[in-house]
C-alpha positions as CSV (number, residue, x, y, z in Angstrom):
1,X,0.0,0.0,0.0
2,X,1.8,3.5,-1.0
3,X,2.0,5.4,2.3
4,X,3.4,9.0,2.7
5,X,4.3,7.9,5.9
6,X,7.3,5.1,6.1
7,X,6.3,2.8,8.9
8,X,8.7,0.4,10.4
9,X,8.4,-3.3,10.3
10,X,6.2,-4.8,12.9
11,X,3.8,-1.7,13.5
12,X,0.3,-2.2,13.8
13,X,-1.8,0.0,12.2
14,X,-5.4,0.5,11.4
15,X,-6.3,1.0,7.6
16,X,-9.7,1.8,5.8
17,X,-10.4,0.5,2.4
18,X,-13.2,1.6,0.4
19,X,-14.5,0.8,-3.2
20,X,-14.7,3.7,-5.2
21,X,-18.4,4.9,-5.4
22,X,-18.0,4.7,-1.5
23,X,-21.1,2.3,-1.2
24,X,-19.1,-0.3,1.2
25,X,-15.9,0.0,3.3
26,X,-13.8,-2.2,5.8
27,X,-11.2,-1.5,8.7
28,X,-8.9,-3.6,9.8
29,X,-5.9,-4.1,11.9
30,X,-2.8,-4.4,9.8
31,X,0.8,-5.1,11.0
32,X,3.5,-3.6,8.8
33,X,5.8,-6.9,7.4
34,X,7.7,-4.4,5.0
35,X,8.5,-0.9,3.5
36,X,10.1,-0.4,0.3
37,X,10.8,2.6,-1.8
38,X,10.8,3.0,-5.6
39,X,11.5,5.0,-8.2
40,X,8.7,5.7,-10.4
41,X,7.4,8.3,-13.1
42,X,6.3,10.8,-10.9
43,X,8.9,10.5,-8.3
44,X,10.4,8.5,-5.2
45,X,7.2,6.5,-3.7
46,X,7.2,4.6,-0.4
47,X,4.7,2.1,0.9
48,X,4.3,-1.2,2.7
49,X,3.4,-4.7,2.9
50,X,0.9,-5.7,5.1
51,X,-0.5,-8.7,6.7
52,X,-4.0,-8.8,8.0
53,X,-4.8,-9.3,11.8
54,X,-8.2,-10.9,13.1
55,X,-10.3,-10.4,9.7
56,X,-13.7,-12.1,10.9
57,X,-15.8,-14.0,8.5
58,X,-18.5,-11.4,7.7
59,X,-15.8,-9.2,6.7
60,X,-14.5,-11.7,4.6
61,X,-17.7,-12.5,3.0
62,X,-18.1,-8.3,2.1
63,X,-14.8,-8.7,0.5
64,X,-15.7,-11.2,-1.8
65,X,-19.1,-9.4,-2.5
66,X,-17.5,-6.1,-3.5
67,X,-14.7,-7.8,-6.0
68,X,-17.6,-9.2,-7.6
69,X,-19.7,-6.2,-8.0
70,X,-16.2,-3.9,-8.6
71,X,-13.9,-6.8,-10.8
């Protein structure tokens, strides 16, 4: 996920994610596994990888939904 913000390994963060017409969105607890920073068109760009903590089923299940409606 690009990230203004260059968060160290092993944080735990709370991130939103919404679908684009704004009808559904999710938060979750995320822990930061890594950070990396690339060079791309429009400059320097940092983000991170992260690995989901405690989704529950019914979040799950809205996931799914929402790809299919937004693939």
């Amino acid at each position: 996920m690009e990230t203004p913000d260059p968060y160290p390994q092993g944080v735990v963060v709370r991130v939103t994610f919404s679908v684009p017409d704004g009808s559904w969105e999710m938060t979750s607890r995320c822990e930061v596994r890594h950070a990396v920073r690339v060079k791309a068109p429009e400059g320097m760009v940092q983000g991170v990888g992260l690995a989901f903590l405690g989704v529950d089923l019914e979040a799950d299940d809205l996931v799914t939904a929402a790809r299919r409606v937004h693939a």
